[in-house]
ROTOR-815860 format. One record per residue: x, y, z of N, C-alpha, C in turn; residue in three letters. Coordinates in steps of 0.1 Angstrom, whole numbers, padded with zeros to 4 digits, always signed. Atoms other than C-alpha are relative to their C-alpha. Example, Ala and Ser with C-alpha at 12.3 -4.5 7.8 and 13.67 -1.06 7.14 Angstrom:
ROTOR-815860
+0009-0012+0000+0123-0045+0078+0009+0012+0000Ala;-0009-0011+0000+0137-0011+0071-0008+0011+0008Ser;
END
This chain:
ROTOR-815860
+0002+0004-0014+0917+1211+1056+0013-0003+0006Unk;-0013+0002-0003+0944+1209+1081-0004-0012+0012Unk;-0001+0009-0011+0946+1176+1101+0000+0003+0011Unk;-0004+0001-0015+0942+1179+1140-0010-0013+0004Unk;+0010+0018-0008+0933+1139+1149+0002-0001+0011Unk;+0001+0011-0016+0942+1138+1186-0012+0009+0003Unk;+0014-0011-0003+0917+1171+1193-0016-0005-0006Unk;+0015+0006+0009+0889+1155+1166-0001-0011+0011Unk;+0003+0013-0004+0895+1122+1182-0007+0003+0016Unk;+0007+0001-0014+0888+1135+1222-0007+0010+0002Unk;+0013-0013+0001+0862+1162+1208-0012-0010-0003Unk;+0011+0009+0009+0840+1132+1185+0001-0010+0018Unk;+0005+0014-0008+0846+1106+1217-0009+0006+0014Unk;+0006-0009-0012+0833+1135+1242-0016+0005-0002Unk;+0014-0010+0006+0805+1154+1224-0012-0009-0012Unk;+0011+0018+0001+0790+1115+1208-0003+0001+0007Unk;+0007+0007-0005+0781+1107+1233-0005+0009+0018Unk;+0007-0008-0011+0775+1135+1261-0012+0015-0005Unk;+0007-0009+0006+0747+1158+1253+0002+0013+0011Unk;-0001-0019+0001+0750+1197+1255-0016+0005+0005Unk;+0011-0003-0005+0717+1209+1251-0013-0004-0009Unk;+0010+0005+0015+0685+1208+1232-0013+0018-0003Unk;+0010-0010+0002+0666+1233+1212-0013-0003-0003Unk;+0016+0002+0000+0630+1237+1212-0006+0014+0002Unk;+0006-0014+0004+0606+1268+1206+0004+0014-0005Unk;-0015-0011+0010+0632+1283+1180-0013-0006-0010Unk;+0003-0004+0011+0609+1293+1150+0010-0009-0015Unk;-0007+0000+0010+0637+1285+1126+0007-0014+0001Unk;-0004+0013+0001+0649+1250+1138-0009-0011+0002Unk;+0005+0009-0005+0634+1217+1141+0003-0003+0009Unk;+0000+0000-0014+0624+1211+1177+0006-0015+0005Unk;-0007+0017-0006+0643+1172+1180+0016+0005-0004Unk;-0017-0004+0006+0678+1191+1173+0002+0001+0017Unk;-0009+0001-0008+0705+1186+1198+0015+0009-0002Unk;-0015-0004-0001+0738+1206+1207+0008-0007+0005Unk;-0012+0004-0008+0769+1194+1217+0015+0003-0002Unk;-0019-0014+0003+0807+1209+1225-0001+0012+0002Unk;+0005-0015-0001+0808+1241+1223-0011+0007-0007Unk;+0013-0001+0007+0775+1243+1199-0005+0007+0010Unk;+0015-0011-0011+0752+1272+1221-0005+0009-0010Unk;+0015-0016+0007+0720+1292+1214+0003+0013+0006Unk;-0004-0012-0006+0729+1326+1212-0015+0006-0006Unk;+0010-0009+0011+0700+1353+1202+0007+0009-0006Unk;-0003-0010+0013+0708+1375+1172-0003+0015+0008Unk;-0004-0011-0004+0720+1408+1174-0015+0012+0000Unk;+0013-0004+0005+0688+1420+1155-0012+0000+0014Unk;+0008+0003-0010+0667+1408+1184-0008-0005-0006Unk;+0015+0008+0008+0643+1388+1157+0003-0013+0001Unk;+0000+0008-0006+0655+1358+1171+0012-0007+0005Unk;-0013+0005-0007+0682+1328+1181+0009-0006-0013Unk;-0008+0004+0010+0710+1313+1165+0009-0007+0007Unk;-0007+0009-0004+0733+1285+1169+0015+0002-0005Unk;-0010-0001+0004+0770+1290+1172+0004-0014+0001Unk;-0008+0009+0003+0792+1262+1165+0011-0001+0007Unk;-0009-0002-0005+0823+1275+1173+0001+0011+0002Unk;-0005-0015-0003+0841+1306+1188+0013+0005-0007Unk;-0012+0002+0008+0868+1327+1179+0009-0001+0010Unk;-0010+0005-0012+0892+1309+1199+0006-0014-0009Unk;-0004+0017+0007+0912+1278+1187-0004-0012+0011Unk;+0003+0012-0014+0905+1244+1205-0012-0002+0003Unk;+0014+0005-0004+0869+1244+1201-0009-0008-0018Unk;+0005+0008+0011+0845+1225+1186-0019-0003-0001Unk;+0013-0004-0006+0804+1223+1184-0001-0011-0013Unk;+0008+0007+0008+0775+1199+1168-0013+0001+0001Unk;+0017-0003+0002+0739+1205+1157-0006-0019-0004Unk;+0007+0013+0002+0724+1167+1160-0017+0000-0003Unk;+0011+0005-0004+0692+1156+1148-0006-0010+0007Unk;-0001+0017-0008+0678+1133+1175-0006-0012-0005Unk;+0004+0012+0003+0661+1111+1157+0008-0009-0013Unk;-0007+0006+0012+0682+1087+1132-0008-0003-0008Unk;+0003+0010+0017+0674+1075+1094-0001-0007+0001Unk;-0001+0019+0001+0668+1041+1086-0005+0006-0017Unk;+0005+0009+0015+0666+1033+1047-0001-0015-0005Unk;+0009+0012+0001+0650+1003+1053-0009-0004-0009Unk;+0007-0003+0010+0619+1018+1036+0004+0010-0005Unk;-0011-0014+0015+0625+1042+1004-0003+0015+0010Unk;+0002-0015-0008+0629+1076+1024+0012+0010-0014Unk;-0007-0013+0003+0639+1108+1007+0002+0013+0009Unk;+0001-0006-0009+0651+1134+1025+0005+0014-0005Unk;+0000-0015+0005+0658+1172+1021+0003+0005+0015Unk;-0008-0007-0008+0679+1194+1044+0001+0009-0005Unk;-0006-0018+0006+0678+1233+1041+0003+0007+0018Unk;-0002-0002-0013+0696+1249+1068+0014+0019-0009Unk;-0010-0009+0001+0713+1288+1069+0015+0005+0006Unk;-0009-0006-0010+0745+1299+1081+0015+0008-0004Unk;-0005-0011+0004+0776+1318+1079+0012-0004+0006Unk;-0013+0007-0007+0815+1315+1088+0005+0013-0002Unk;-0011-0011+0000+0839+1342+1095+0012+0000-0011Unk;-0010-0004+0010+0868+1355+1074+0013-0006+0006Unk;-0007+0006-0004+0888+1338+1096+0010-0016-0003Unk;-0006+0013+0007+0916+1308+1089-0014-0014+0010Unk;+0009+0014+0000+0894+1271+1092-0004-0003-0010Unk;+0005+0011+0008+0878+1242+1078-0011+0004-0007Unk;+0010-0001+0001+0847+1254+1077-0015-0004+0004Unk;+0012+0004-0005+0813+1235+1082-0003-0007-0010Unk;+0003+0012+0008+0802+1198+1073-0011-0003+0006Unk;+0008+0007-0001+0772+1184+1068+0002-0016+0001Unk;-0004+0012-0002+0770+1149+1082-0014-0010+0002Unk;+0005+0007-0001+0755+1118+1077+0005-0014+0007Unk;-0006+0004-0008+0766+1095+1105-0003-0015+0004Unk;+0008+0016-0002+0760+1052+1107-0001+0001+0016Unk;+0001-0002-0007+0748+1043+1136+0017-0006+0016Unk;-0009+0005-0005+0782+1028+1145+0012+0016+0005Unk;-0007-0016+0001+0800+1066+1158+0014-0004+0003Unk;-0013+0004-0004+0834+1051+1172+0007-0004-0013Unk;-0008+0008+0013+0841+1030+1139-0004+0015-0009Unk;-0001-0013+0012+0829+1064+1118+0008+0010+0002Unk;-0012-0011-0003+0852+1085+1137+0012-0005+0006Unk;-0014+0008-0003+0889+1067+1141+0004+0008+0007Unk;-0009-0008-0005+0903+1099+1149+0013+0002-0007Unk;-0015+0001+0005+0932+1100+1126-0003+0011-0012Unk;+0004-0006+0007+0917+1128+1103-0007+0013+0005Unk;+0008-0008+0000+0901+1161+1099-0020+0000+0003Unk;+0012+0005-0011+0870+1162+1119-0006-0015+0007Unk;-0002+0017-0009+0879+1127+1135-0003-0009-0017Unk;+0005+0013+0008+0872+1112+1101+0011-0005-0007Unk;-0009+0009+0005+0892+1085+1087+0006-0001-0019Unk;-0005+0003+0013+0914+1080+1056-0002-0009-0006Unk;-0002+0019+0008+0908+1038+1050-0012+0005-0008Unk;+0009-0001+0015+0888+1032+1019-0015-0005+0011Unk;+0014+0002-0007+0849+1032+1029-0002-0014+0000Unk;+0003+0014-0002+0837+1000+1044-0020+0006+0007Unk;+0009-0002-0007+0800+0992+1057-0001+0005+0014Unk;+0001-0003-0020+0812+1001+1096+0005+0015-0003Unk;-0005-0012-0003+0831+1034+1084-0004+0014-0010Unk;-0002-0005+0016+0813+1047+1052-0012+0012+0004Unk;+0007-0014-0005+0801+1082+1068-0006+0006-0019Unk;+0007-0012+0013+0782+1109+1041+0006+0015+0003Unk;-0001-0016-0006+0798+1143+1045+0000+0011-0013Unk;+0001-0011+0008+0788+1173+1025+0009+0014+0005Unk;-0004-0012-0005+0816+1200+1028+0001+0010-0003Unk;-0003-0011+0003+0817+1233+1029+0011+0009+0003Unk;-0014+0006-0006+0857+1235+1031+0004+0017-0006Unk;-0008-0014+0002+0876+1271+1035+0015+0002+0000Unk;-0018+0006+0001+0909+1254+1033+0007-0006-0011Unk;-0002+0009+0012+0927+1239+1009+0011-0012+0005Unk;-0009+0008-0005+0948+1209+1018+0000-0009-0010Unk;-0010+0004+0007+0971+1196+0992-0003-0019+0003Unk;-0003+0018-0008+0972+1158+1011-0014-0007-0003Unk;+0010+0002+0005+0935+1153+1000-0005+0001-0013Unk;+0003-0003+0014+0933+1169+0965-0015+0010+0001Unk;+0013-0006+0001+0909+1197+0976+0003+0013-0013Unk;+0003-0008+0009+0902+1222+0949+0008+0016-0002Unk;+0000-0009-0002+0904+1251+0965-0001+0003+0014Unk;+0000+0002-0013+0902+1270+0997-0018+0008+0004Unk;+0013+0000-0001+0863+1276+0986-0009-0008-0007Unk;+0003+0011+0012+0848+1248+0974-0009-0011+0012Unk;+0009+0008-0003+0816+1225+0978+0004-0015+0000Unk;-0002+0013-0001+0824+1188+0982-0009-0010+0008Unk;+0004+0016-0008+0807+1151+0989+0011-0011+0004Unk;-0014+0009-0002+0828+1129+1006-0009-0012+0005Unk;+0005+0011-0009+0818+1093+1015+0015-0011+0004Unk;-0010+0007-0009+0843+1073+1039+0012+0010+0000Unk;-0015-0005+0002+0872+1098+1030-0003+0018+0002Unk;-0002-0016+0005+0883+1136+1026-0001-0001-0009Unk;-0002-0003+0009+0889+1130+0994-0012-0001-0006Unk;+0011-0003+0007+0858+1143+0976-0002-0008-0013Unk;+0001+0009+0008+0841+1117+0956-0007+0014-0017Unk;+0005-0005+0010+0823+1149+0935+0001+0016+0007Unk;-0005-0013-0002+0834+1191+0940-0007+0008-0011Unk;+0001-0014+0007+0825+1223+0930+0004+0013+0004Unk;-0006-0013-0002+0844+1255+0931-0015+0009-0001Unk;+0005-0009-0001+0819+1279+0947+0003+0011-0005Unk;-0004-0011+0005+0838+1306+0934-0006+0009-0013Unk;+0008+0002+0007+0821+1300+0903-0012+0008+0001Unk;+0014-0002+0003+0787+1306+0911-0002+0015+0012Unk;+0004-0012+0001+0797+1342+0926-0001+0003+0016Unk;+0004+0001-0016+0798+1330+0965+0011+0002+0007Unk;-0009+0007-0008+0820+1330+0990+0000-0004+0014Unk;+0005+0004-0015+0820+1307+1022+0005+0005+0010Unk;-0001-0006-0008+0836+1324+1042+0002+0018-0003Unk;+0000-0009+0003+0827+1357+1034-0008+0012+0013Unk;+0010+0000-0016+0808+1361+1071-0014+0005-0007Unk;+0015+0000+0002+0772+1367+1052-0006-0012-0001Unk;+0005+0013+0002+0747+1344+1053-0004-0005-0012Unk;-0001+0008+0012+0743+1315+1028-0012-0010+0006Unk;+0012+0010+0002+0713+1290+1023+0004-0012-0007Unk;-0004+0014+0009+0720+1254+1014-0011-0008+0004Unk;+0011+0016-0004+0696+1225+1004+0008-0012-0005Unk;-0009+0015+0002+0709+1190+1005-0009-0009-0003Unk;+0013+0013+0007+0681+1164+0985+0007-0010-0002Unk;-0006+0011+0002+0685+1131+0989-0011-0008-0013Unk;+0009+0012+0005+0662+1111+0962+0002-0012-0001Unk;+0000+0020-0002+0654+1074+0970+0000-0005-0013Unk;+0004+0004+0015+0643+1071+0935+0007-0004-0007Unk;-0007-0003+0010+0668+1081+0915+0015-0004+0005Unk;-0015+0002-0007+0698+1077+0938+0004+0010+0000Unk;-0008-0015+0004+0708+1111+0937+0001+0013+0014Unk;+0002-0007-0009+0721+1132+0961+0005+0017-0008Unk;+0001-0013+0005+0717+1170+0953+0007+0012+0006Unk;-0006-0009-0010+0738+1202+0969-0005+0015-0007Unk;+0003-0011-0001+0726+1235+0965+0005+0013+0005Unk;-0009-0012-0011+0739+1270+0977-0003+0014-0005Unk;+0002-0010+0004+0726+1305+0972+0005+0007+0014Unk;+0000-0012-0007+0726+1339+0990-0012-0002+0010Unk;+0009-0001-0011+0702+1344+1021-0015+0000-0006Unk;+0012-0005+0004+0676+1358+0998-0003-0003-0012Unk;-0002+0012+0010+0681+1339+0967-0011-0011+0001Unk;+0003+0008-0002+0655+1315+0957+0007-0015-0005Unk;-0011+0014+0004+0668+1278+0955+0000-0001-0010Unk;-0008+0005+0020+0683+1271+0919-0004-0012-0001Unk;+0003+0013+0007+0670+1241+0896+0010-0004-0001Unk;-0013+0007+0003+0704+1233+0890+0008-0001+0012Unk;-0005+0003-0014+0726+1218+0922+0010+0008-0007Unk;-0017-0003+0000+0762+1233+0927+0005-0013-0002Unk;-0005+0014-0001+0771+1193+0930-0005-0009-0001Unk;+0005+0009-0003+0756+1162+0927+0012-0013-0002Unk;-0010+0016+0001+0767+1122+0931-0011-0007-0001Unk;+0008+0011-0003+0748+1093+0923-0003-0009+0012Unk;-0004+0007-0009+0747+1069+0955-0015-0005+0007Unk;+0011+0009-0005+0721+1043+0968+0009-0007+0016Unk;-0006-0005-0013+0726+1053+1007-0010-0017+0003Unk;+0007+0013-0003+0702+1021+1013+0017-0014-0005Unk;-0015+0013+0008+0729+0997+0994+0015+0000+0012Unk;-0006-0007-0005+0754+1015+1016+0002-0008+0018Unk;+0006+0000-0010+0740+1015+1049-0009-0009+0006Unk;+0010+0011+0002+0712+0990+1048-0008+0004+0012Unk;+0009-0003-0011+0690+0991+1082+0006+0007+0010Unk;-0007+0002-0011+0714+1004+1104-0004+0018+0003Unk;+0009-0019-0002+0703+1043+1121+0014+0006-0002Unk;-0010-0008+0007+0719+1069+1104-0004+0016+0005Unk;+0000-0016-0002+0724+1104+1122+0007+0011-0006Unk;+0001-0003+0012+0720+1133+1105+0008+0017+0008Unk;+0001-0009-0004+0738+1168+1115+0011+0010-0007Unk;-0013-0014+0006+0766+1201+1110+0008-0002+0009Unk;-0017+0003-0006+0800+1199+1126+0006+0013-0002Unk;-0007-0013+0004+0824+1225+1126+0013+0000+0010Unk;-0008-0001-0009+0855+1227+1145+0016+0009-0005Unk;-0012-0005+0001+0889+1246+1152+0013-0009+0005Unk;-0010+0010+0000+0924+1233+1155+0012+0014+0011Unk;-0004-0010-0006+0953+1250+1173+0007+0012-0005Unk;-0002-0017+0008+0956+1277+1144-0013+0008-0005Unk;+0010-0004+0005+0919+1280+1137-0009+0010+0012Unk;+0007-0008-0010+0900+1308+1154-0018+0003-0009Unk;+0011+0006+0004+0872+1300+1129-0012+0004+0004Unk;+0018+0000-0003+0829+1310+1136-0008-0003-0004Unk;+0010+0003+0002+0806+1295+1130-0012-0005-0001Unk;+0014+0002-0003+0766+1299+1128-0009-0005-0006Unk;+0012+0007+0003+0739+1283+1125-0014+0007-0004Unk;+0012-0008-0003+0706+1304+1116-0014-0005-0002Unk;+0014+0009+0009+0680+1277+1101+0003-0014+0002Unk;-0008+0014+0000+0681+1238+1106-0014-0003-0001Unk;+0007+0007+0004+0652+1222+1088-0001-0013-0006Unk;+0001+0011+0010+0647+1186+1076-0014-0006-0002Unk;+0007+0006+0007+0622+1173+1056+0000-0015-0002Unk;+0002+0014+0004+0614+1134+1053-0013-0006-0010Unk;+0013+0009+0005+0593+1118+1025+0007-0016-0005Unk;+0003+0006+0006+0584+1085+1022+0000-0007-0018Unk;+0004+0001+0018+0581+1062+0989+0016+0001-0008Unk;-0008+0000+0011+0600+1058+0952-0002+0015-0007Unk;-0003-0005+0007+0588+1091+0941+0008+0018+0001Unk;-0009-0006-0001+0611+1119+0929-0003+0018+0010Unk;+0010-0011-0007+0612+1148+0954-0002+0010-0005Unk;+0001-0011+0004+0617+1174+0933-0003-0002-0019Unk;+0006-0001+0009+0605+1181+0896+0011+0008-0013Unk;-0005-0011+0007+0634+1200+0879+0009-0017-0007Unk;-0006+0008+0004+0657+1175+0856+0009-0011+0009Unk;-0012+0005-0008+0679+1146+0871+0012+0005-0002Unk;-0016-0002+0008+0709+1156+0852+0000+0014-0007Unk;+0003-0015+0001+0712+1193+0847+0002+0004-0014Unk;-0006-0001+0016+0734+1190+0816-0010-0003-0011Unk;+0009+0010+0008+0701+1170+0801-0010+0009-0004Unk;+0012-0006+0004+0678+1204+0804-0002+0004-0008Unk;+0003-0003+0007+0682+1211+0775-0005-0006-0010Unk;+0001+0014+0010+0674+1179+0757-0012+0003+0005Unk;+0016+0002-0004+0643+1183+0781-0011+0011-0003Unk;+0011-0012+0007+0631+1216+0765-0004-0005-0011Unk;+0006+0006+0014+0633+1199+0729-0011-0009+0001Unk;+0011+0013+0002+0611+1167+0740-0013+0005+0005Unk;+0015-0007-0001+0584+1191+0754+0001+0007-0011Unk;-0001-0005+0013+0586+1212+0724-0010-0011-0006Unk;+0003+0014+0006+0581+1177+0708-0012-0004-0003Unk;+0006+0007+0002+0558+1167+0726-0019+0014-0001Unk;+0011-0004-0004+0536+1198+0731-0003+0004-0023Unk;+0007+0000+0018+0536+1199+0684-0004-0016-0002Unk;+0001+0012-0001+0529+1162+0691-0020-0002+0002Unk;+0014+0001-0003+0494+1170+0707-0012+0011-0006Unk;+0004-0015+0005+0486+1202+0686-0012-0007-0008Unk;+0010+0006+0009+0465+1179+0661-0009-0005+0009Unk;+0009+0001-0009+0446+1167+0693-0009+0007+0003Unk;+0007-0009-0005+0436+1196+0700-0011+0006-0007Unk;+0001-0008+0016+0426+1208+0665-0012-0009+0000Unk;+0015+0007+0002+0402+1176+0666-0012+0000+0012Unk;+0011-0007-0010+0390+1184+0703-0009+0006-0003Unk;+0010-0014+0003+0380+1219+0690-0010-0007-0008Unk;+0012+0005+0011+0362+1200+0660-0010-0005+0007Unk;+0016+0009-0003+0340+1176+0677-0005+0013+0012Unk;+0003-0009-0008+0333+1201+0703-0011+0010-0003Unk;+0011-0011+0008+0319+1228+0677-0010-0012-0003Unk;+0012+0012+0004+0301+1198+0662-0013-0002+0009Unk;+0008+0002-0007+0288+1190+0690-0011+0011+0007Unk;+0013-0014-0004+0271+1226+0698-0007+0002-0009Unk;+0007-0004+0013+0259+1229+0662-0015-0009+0001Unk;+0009+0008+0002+0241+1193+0668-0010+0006+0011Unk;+0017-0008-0009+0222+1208+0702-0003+0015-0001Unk;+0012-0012+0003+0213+1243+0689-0008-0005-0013Unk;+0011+0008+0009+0196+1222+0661-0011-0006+0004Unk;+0008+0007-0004+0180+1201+0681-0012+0010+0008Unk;+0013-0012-0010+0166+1234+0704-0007+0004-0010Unk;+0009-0013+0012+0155+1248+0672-0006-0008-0006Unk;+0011+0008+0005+0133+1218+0657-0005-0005+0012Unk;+0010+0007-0005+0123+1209+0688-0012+0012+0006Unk;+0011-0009+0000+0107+1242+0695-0005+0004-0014Unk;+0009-0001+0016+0097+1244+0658-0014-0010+0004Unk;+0012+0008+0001+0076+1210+0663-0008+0002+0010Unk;+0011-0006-0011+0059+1225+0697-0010+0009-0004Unk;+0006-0015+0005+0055+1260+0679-0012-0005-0013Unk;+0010+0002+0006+0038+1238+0649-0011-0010+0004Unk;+0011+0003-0005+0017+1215+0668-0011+0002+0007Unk;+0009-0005-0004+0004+1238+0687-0010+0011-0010Unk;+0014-0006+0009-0011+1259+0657-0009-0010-0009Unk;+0009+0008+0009-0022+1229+0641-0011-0003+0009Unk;+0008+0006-0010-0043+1222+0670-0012+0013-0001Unk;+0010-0016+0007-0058+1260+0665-0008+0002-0012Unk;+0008-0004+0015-0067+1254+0631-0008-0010+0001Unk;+0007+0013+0001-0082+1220+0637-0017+0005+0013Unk;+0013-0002-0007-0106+1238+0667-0010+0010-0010Unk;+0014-0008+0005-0123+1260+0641-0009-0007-0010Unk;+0012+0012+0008-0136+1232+0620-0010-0005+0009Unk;+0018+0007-0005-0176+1220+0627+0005-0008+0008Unk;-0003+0014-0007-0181+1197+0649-0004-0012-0003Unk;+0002+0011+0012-0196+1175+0623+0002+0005-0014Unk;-0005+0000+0012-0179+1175+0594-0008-0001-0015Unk;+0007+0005+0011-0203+1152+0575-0014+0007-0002Unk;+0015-0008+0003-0236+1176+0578+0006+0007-0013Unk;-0001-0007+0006-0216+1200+0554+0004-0006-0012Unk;+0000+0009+0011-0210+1173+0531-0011-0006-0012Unk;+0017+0002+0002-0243+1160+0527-0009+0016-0009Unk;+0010-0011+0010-0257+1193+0517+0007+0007-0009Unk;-0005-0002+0010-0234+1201+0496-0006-0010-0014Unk;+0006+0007+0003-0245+1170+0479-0013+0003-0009Unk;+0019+0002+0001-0283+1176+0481+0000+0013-0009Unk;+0009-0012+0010-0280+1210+0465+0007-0004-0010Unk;+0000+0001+0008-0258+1195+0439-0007-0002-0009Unk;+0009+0008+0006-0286+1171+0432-0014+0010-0004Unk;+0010-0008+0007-0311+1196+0431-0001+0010-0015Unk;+0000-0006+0010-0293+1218+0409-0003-0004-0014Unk;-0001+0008+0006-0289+1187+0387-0018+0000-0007Unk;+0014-0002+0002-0326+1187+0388-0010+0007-0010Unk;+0005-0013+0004-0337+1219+0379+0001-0002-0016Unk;-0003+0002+0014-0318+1215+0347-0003-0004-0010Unk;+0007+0009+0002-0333+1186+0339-0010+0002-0007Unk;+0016-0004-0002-0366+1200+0339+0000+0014-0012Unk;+0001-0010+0013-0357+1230+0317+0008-0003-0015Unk;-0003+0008+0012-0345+1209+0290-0005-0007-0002Unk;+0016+0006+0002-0381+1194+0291-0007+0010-0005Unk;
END
């Protein structure tokens, strides 16, 4: 980054606080977004819709995409920022994401690269900026002249990553997709960065721990992109997507590890736990069978004792209807026979 603080200082005291314009029935951005500076809605070349330049190629300019409504981390909010866009091959800074207290005079001194200040972060000056820096400037300790960085109160990036790495380049004038997750939960802020068509990666390009509530406390916190030239920068750049997300609550917004380095630890403990439940399962299956064996037994004696009570009942209608007549004369001819005998053995 190349210092221009008197230009930041009467670009930030001009384009705070005078509004430009406002987008609304753009597809691709949220409808409470503000321009200001040289920030204008151009439509795309394509004709499939609009787009927000930032800056021109000219030196001396400067643009801002505001969301109108401020933060408060009063109550637990998590937030999530995905927005596209794209920078020319041209010398510049690049394009910062910004998280802005509601105090804008104390967050922008003016003695710095995009008006922001060098003193160590205090509660009146302790901005959020996520950059996406195409310079390299020695006087800060940047990396590189492509490289991801979080900055809170300073330039000097509290946590970096050499995009180079992962195959990108920011100013390479294609477009790029970034999501920025903030989790309340965990404290964790997340940076992301693929290709246009790229789905978002489980693994950030960057992360920092930071409890933006601790920070900030109730005070409204605006949320936007920045971008400016100096009087060697002829710099572009667009805007093609500006979405933010807000949730509510302690819980986490996303599902993939906190700590990236850890996913591997978190394959073993599923592993773990899924031979952990295998004997669960094993006794599930058992009672399960069990339990079908007991009710096809039960269908099968209970239609047995239907199937036998009802022939008993068949056999029971073809017996007399007095029993004791056929008893009786059984009897009487015993006694006669008895008789007979009697008589011939006389």
């Amino acid at each position: 980054m190349v210092p221009f603080s008197f230009f930041l200082f009467l670009f930030f005291s001009l384009i705070l606080f005078v509004h430009s314009s406002s987008i609304s029935n753009i597809p691709n951005f949220d409808p409470d977004t503000d321009l200001y500076g040289d920030a204008k809605l151009f439509p795309d070349k394509t004709g499939g819709g609009s787009h927000v330049k930032l800056t021109h190629h000219s030196s001396l300019t400067a643009g801002l995409l505001l969301r109108r409504q401020p933060l408060t981390f009063t109550d637990p909010i998590s937030f999530s920022v995905e927005f596209t866009f794209s920078i020319s091959h041209d010398a510049g800074d690049g394009l910062i994401l910004l998280l802005i207290p509601g105090d804008l005079a104390a967050a922008f001194p003016g003695n710095g690269s995009y008006g922001l200040g060098f003193s160590p972060p205090t509660p009146t000056n302790s901005y959020l900026g996520v950059e996406f820096d195409t310079s390299k400037d020695d006087n800060v300790g940047d990396l590189n002249a492509n490289h991801v960085g979080i900055n809170l109160g300073s330039l000097v990036s509290v946590a970096v990553a050499n995009v180079s790495k992962s195959n990108l380049v920011l100013n390479s004038g294609e477009k790029l997709k970034s999501w920025v997750d903030y989790d309340n939960g965990l404290h964790r802020l997340e940076v992301r960065l693929s290709k246009l068509n790229e789905a978002k990666s489980e693994k950030p390009i960057v992360s920092h721990n930071i409890d933006l509530f601790k920070i900030w406390g109730n005070q409204p916190i605006f949320l936007g992109l920045s971008s400016s030239n100096d009087a060697h920068s002829i710099q572009v750049v667009r805007v093609y997507s500006w979405k933010v997300n807000l949730k509510n609550g302690t819980n986490s917004l996303h599902s993939q590890p906190v700590n990236p380095n850890d996913e591997q630890e978190q394959s073993k403990l599923d592993a773990a736990n899924r031979r952990k439940y295998r004997p669960l399962t094993f006794l599930a299956g058992v009672i399960f069978g069990t339990v079908c064996v007991v009710l096809v037994t039960f269908v099968v004696l209970f239609m047995w004792v239907i199937f036998f009570h009802k022939h008993e009942e068949e056999s029971l209608a073809k017996l007399p209807e007095h029993p004791s007549d056929v008893r009786y004369e059984r009897i009487d001819v015993a006694v006669e026979k008895n008789a007979e005998d009697h008589d011939e053995q006389h």
